[in-house]
C-alpha positions in Angstrom: 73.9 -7.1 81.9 76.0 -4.5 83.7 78.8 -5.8 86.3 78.4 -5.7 90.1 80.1 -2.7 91.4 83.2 -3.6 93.4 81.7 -4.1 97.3 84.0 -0.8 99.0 83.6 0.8 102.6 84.9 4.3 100.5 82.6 7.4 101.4 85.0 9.9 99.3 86.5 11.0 102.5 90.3 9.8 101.5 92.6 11.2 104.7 95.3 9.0 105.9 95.3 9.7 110.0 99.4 9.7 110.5 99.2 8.3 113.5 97.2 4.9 113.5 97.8 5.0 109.1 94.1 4.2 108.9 91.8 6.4 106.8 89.1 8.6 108.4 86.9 8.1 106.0 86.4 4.3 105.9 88.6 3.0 107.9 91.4 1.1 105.8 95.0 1.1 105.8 97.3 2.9 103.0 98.0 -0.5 101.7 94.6 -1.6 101.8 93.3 1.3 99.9 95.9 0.8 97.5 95.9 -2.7 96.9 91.9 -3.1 97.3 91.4 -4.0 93.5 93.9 -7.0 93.6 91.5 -8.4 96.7 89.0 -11.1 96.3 85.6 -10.4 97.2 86.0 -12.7 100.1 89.4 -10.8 101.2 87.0 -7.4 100.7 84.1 -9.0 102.8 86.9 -9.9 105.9 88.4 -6.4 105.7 85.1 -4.5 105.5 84.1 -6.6 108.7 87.0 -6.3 110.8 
């Protein structure tokens, strides 16, 4: 069996707005983008809904 791909809002658009800090693309934070891999997939689920 393969693995489940990790759940991401990503859509390859990676530009940081420098006024709010959220991305353009999908919508995260700097520090969300760069910590996403150390999130559980509950603490993914809660930020991809929020």
């Amino acid at each position: 069996m393969e693995p489940c791909p990790m759940k991401s809002p990503c859509i390859l658009v990676c530009s940081i707005d420098m006024e709010t800090g959220y991305c353009f693309g999908c919508g995260r934070t700097g520090d969300e983008i760069s910590h996403w891999t150390s999130y559980s997939d509950r603490e993914r689920d809660f930020l991809m809904s929020a």
